[in-house]
C-alpha positions as CSV (number, residue, x, y, z in Angstrom):
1,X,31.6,-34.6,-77.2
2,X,34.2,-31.8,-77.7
3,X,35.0,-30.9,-81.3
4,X,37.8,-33.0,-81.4
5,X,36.2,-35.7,-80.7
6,X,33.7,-34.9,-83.2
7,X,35.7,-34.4,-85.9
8,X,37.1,-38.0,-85.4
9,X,33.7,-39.8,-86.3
10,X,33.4,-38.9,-90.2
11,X,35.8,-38.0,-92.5
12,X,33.4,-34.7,-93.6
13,X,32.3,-32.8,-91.2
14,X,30.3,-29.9,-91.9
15,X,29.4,-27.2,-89.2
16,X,26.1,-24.8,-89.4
17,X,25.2,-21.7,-87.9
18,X,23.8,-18.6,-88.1
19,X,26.3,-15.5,-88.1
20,X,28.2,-14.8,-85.0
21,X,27.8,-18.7,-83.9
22,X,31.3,-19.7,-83.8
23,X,31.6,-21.4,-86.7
24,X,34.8,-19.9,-87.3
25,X,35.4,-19.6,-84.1
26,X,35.0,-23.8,-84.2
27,X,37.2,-24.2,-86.6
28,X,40.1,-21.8,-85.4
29,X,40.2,-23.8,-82.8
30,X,40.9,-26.9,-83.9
31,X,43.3,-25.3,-86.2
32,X,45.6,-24.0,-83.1
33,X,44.6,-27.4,-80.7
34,X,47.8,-29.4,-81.9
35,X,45.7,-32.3,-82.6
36,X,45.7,-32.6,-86.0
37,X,48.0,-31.3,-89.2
38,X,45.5,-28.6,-90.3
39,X,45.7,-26.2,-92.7
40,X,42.9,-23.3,-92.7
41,X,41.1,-21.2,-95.5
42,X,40.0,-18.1,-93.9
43,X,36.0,-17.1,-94.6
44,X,36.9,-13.8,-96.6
45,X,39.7,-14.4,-99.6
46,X,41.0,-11.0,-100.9
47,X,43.5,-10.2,-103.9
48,X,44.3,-11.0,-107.5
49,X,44.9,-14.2,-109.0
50,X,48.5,-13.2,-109.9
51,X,52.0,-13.6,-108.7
52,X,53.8,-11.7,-106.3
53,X,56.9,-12.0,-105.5
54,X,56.7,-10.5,-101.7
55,X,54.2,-12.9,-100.8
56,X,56.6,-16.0,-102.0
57,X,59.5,-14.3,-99.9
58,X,57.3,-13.8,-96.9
59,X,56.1,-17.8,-97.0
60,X,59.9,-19.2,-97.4
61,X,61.3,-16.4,-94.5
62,X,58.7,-16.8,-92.0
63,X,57.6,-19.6,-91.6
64,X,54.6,-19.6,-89.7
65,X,53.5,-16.3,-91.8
66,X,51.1,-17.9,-94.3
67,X,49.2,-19.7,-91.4
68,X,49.1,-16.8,-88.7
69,X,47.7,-14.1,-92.0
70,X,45.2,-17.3,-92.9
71,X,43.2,-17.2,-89.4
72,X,42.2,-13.3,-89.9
73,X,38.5,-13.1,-90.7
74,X,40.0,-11.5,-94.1
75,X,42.8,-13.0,-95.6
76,X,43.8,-10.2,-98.2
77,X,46.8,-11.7,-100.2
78,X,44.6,-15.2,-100.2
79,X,44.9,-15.4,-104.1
80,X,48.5,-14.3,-104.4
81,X,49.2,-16.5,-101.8
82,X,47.7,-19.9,-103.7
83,X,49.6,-18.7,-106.5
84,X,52.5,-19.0,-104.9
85,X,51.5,-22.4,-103.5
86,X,50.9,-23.7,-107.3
87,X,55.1,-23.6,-107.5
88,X,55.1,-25.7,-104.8
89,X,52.3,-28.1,-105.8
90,X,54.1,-28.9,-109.3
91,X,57.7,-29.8,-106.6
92,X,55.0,-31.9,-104.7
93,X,53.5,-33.8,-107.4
94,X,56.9,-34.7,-108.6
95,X,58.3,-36.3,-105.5
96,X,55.0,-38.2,-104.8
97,X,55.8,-39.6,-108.5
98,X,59.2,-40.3,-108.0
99,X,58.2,-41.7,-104.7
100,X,55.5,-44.4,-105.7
101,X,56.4,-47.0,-108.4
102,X,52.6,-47.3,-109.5
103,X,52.7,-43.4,-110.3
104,X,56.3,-43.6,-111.3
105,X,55.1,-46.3,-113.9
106,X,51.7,-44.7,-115.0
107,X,52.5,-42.7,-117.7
108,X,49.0,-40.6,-117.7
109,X,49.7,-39.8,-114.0
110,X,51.6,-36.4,-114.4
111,X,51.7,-32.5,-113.5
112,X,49.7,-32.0,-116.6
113,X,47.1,-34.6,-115.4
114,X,47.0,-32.9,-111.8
115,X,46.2,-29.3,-113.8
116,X,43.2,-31.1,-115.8
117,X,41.7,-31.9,-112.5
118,X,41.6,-28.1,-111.6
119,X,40.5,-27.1,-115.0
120,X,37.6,-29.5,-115.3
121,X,36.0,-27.9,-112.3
122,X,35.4,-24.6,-114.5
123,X,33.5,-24.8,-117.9
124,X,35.0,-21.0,-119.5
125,X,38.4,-20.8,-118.8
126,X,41.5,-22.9,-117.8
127,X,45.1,-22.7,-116.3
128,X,47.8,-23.2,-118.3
129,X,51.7,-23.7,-117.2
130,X,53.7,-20.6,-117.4
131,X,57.3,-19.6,-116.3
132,X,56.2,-18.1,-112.9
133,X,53.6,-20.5,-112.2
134,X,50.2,-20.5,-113.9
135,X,48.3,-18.3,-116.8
136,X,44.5,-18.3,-117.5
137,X,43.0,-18.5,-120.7
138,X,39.5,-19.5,-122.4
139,X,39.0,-23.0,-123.3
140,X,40.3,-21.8,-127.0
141,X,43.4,-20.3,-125.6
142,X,43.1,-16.9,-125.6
143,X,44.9,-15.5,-122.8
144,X,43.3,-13.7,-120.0
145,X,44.3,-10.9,-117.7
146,X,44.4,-11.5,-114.3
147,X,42.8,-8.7,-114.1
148,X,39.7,-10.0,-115.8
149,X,39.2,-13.2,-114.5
150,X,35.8,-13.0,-112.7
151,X,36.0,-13.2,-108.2
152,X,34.2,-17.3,-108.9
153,X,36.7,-18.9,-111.0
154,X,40.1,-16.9,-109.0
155,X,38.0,-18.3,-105.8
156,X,37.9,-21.7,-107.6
157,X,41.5,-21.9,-108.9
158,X,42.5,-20.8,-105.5
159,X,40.9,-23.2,-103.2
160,X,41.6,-26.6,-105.5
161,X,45.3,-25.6,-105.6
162,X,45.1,-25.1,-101.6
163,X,43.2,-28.6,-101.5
164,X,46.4,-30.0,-103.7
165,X,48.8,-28.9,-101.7
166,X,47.6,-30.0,-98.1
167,X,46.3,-33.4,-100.0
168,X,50.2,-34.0,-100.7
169,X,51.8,-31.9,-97.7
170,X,53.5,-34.6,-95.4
171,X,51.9,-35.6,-92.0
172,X,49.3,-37.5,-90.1
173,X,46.0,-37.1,-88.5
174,X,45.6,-34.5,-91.2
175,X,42.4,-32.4,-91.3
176,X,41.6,-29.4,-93.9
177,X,39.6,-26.3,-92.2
178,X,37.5,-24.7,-94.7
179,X,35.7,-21.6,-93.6
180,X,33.0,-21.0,-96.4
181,X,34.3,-22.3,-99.4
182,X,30.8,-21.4,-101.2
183,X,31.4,-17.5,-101.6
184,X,31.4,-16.1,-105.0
185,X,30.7,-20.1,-106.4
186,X,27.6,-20.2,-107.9
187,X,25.6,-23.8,-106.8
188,X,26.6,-25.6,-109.7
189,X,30.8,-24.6,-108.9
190,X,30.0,-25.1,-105.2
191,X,28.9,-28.8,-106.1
192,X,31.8,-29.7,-108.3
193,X,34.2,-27.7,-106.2
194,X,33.0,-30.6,-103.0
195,X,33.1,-33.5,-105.5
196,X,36.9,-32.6,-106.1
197,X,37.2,-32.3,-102.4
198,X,36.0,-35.8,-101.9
199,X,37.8,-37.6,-104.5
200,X,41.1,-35.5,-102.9
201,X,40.5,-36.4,-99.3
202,X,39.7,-39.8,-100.0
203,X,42.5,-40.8,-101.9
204,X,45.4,-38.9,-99.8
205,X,43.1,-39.9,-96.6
206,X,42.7,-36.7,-94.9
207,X,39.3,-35.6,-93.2
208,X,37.5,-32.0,-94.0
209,X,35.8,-30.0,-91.6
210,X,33.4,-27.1,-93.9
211,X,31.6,-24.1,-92.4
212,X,29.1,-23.1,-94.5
213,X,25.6,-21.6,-94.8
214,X,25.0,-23.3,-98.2
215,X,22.8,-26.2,-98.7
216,X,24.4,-26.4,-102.3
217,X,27.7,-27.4,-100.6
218,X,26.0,-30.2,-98.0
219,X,23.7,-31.5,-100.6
220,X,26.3,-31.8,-103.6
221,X,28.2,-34.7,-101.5
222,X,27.5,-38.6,-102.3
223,X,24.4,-39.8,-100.8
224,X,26.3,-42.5,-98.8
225,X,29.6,-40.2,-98.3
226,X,31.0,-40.3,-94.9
227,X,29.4,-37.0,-93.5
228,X,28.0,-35.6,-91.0
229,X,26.7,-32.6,-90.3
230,X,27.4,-30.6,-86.8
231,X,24.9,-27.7,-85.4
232,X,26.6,-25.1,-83.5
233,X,24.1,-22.8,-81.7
234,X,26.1,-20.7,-80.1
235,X,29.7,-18.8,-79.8
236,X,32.4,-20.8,-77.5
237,X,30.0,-24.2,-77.3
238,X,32.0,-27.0,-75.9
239,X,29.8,-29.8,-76.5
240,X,29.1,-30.3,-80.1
241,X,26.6,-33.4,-81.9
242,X,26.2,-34.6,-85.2
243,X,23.9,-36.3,-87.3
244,X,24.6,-38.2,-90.4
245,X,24.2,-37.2,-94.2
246,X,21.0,-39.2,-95.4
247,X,18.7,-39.6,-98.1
248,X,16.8,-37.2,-96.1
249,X,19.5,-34.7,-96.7
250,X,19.8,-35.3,-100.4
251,X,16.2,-34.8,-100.8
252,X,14.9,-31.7,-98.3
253,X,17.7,-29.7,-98.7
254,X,16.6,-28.8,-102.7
255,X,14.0,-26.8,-101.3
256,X,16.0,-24.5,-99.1
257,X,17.4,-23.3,-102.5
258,X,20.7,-22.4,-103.1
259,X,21.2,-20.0,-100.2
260,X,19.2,-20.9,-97.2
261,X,19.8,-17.6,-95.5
262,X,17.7,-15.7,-98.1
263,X,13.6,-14.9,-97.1
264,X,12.9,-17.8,-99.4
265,X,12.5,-20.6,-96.7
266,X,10.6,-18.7,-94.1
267,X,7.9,-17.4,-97.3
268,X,7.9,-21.4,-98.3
269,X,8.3,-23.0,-95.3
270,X,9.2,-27.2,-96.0
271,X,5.7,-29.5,-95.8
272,X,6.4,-33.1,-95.1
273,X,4.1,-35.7,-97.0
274,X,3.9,-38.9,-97.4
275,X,3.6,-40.0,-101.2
276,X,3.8,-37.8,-104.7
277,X,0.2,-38.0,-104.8
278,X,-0.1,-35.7,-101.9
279,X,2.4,-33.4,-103.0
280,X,0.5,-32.5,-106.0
281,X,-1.8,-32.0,-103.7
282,X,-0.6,-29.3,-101.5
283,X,0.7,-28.1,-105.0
284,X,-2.6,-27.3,-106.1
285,X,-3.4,-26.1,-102.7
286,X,-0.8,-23.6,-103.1
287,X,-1.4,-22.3,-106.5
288,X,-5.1,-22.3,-105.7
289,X,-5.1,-20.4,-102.2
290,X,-3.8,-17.4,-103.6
291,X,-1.1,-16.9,-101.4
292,X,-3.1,-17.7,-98.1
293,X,-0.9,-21.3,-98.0
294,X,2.4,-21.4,-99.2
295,X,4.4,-24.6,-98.7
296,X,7.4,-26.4,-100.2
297,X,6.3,-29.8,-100.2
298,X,8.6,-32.8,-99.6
299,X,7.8,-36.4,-100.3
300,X,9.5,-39.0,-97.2
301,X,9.1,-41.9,-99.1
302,X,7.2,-44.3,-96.5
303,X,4.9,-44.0,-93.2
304,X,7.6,-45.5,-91.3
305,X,10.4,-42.4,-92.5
306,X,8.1,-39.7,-91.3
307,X,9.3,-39.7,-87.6
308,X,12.9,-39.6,-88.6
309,X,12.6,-36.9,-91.2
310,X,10.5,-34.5,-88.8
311,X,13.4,-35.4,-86.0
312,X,16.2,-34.0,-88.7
313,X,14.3,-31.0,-89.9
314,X,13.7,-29.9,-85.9
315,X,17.5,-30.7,-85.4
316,X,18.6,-29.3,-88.9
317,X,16.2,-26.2,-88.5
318,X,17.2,-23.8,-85.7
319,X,21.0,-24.2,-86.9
320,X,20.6,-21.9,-89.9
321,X,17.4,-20.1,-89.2
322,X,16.2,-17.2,-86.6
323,X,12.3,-18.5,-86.7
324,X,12.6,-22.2,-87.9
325,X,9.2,-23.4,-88.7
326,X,8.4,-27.0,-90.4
327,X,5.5,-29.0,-90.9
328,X,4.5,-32.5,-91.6
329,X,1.1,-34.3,-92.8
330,X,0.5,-37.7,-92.4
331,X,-2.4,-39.8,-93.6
332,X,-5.0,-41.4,-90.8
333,X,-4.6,-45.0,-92.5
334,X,-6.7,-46.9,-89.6
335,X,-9.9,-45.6,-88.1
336,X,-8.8,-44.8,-84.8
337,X,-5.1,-43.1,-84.9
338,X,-3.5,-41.7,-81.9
339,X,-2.2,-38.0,-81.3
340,X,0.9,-37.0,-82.1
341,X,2.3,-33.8,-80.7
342,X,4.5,-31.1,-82.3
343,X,8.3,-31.3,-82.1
344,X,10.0,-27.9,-81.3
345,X,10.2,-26.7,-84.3
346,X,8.0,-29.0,-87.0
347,X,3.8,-29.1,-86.5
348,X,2.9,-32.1,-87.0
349,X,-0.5,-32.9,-88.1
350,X,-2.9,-36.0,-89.7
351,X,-5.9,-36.5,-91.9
352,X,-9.1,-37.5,-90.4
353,X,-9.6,-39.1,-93.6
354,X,-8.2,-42.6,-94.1
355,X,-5.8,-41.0,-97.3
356,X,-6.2,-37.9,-99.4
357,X,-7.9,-39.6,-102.0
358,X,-11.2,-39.8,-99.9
359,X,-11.4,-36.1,-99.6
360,X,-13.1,-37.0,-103.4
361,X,-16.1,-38.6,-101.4
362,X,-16.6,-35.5,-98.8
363,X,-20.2,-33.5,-99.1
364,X,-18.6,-30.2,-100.9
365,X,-17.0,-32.8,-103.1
366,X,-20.3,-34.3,-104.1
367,X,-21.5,-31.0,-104.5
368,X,-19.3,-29.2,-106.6
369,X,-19.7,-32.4,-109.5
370,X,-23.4,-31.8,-109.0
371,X,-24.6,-35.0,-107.0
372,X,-26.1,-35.5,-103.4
373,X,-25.2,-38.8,-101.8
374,X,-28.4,-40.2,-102.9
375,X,-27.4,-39.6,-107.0
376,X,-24.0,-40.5,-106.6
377,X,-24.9,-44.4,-105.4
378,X,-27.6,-44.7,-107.9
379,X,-25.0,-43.4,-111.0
380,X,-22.6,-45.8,-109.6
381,X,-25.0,-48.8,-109.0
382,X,-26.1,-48.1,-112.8
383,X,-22.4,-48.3,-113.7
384,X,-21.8,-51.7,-112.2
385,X,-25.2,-53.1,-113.6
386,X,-24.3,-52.6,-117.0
387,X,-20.4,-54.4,-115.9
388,X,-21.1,-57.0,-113.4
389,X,-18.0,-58.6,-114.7
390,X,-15.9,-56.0,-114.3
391,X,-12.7,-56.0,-112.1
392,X,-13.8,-53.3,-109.9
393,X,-17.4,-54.1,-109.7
394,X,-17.3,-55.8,-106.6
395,X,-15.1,-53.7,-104.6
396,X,-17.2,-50.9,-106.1
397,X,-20.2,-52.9,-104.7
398,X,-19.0,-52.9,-101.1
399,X,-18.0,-49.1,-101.0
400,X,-21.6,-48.5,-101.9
401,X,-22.8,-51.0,-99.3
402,X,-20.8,-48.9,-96.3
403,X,-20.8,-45.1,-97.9
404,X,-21.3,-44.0,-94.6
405,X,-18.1,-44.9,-93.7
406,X,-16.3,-43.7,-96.9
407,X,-14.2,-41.2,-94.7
408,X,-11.9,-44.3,-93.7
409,X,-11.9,-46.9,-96.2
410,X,-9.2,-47.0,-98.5
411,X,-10.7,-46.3,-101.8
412,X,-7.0,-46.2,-103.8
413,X,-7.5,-48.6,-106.3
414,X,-11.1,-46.7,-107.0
415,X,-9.7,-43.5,-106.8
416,X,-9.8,-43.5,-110.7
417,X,-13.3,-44.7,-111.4
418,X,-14.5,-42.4,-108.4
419,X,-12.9,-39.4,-110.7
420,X,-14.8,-40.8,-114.0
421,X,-18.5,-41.4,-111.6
422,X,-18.2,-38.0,-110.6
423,X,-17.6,-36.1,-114.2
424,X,-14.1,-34.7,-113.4
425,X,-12.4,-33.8,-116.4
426,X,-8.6,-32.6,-114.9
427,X,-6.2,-35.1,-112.2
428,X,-7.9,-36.2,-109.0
429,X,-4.9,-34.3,-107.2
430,X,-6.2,-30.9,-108.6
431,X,-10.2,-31.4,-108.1
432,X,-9.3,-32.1,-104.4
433,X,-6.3,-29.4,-104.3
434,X,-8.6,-26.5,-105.4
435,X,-11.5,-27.9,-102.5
436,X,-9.4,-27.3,-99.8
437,X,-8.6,-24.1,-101.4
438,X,-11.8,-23.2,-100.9
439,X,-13.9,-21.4,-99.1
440,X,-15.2,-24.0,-97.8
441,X,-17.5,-24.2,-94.1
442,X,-15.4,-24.9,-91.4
443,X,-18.6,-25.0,-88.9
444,X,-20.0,-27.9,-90.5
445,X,-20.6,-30.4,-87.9
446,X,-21.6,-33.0,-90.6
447,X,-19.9,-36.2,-90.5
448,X,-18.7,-36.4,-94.4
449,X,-17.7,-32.6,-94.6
450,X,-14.1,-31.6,-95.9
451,X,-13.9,-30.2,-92.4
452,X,-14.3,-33.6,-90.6
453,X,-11.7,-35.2,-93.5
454,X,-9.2,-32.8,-93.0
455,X,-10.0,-32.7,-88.9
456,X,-9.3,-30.4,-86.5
457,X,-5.3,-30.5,-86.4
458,X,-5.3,-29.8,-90.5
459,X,-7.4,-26.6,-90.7
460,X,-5.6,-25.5,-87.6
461,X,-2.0,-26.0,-88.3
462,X,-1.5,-26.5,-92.3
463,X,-4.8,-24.4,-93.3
464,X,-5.8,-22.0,-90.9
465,X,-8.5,-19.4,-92.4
């Protein structure tokens, strides 16, 4: 579909890329398409948070001045330029009053409560109402130099008097262009700053197209806001997709950090599990390995999500990242379990054990809490003797009765009594964490080794030696 067209299906809309995809390119051009009242915040913001009186005369003689010096890469008089927007917010806030009875006749709905909006978004200072617009001052009044005020909150007070304005600017089919509204916000400003986007643009009903390389920004919006998020790959693309903002969104993109463009992702590449107790897991594996592994591990939630959380990492992936790389691990749950192949981007791989709690009953398991499979039955047939009646005794019973085939029962609910037969002292998670840390053999052909529970796929994708 062509951007337009995109841009139509949510009212968020955020575009990724690498540098030099045509993000901005993207957006420029929906700014200059006629299709839409737009209003665009150039990339790089310049100046000082302070009036000048040029810029004010250049915006009421010429008037497309403000929006031809607003599609440079580098707007320099950005700052000055909001400033001299904030007159005209305060004109616009009072005709919207005087316009709508319910406004007109809430007596908490003023100029003053419009400011408090701006000045909850930042926790040090705030903007006061001055003769030629605006001052800044701490939260205990002492007045600050424009000078002083630090590149975040000018960048802050800037872009939520911009979002104001266009929020009460008169027009349809209205769409604000924001060209990476994260720089010099810090991810905890970057997440307020798009919560007071989204209350904005819902209530004036506009829609907001963002080009950014933060994760901060895409994962601060409401888990069920309309968003979706748009991969461009490449400068002048004309056919653009989407996919929407999800849980999955809300709980992957924490591990990217706050910047996914620093070396942290490709040094801690994301790990797809199935539960919490397989991310402590690959937890342990990681601190144990000694930086031979090194995962971030995420949790899907349920067998059924895997496919559709490996699907939005490979999609997700190559958007922001030169060499995107992801992985998945999924348990064997039945006996016989059938390949699944990689995705572009993600490895996929699964157990050869039934669930990661059975790498407890593997040889080198045995082993390392000083039993052969001969001395483990008989401690556990000695346990149940002296408990016939207890609740686990018989399902204890028939795991003894099959051991041979402990690789692919499910053992869960034993999982805790398994840990007591066996002597371990610490979590189940970090006895079987540190084993596959190991040094363990990967040439044993035997059928209960850690090599034959992890399998084949395992050692070769998520723990190569």
């Amino acid at each position: 579909m062509t951007i337009d067209e995109l841009v139509g299906k949510a009212r968020f809309t955020v575009l990724l890329g690498k540098n030099g995809a045509g993000k901005s390119t993207t957006l420029r051009a929906l700014d200059s398409s006629g299709n839409f009242k737009t209003k665009y915040i150039s990339p790089e913001r310049g100046g000082v948070l302070k009036y000048d009186p040029n810029v004010e005369m250049n915006i009421a003689r010429h008037a497309s001045w403000l929006e031809n010096d607003r599609r440079k890469n580098r707007t320099e008089q950005f700052r000055p330029q909001s400033v001299a927007q904030f007159r005209n917010l305060e004109m616009l806030v009072l005709r919207e009053i005087e316009k709508d009875p319910n406004k007109r006749g809430n007596t908490a709905y003023t100029f003053d409560s419009i400011l408090d909006q701006i000045n909850c978004l930042l926790p040090a200072v705030s903007m006061l109402r001055a003769d030629r617009g605006f001052s800044v001052a701490t939260k205990v009044n002492q007045p600050i130099p424009e000078e002083s005020i630090s590149s975040g909150e000018s960048e802050l007070f800037a872009l939520a008097i911009e979002v104001l304005v266009f929020a009460r600017e008169s027009g349809d089919n209205k769409v604000l262009l924001m060209d990476e509204p994260d720089v010099h916000l810090h991810p905890d400003l970057q997440q307020r700053f798009v919560a007071f986007v989204e209350q904005n643009a819902r209530e004036f009903n506009y829609r907001v197209v963002v080009a950014t390389h933060s994760t901060a920004i895409i994962g601060a919006f409401e888990q069920h806001a309309d968003v979706q998020i748009a991969p461009i790959a490449q400068r002048g693309q004309t056919n653009f997709s989407s996919f929407s903002y999800s849980e999955i969104c809300h709980s992957i993109l924490p591990i990217f950090g706050a910047h996914p463009l620093s070396a942290q992702f490709n040094r801690s590449p994301p790990l797809l599990v199935e539960g919490e107790d397989d991310k402590r897991v690959i937890d342990q594996v990681v601190r144990s390995s000694q930086g031979r592994y090194i995962y971030s591990p995420c949790v899907v939630g349920t067998v059924d999500d895997m496919n559709q959380w490996e699907r939005w990492l490979d999609t997700f992936l190559p958007s922001i990242y030169e060499h995107p790389k992801g992985f998945s691990l999924r348990d064997l749950d039945d006996a016989i379990a059938s390949a699944i192949d990689d995705l572009t981007h993600v490895k996929r791989a699964r157990l050869n054990c039934y669930a990661m709690e059975n790498i407890l009953l593997c040889d080198e398991s045995l082993i390392r809490c000083g039993f052969t499979v001969g001395t483990f039955i008989e401690t556990a047939r000695s346990w149940i003797e002296q408990r016939p009646n207890h609740k686990s005794s018989a399902e204890l019973t028939a795991l003894l009765e099959t051991f041979c085939e402990r690789r692919t029962r499910k053992i869960k609910d034993l999982r805790n009594m398994i840990v007591g037969l066996l002597g371990i002292v610490k979590p189940w998670e970090v006895h079987v964490g540190q084993l596959i840390a190991s040094d363990f053999d990967r040439d044993n052909p035997s059928e209960n080794s850690l090599r034959e529970y992890l399998g084949p796929d395992v050692i070769n994708k998520i723990f190569p030696s």
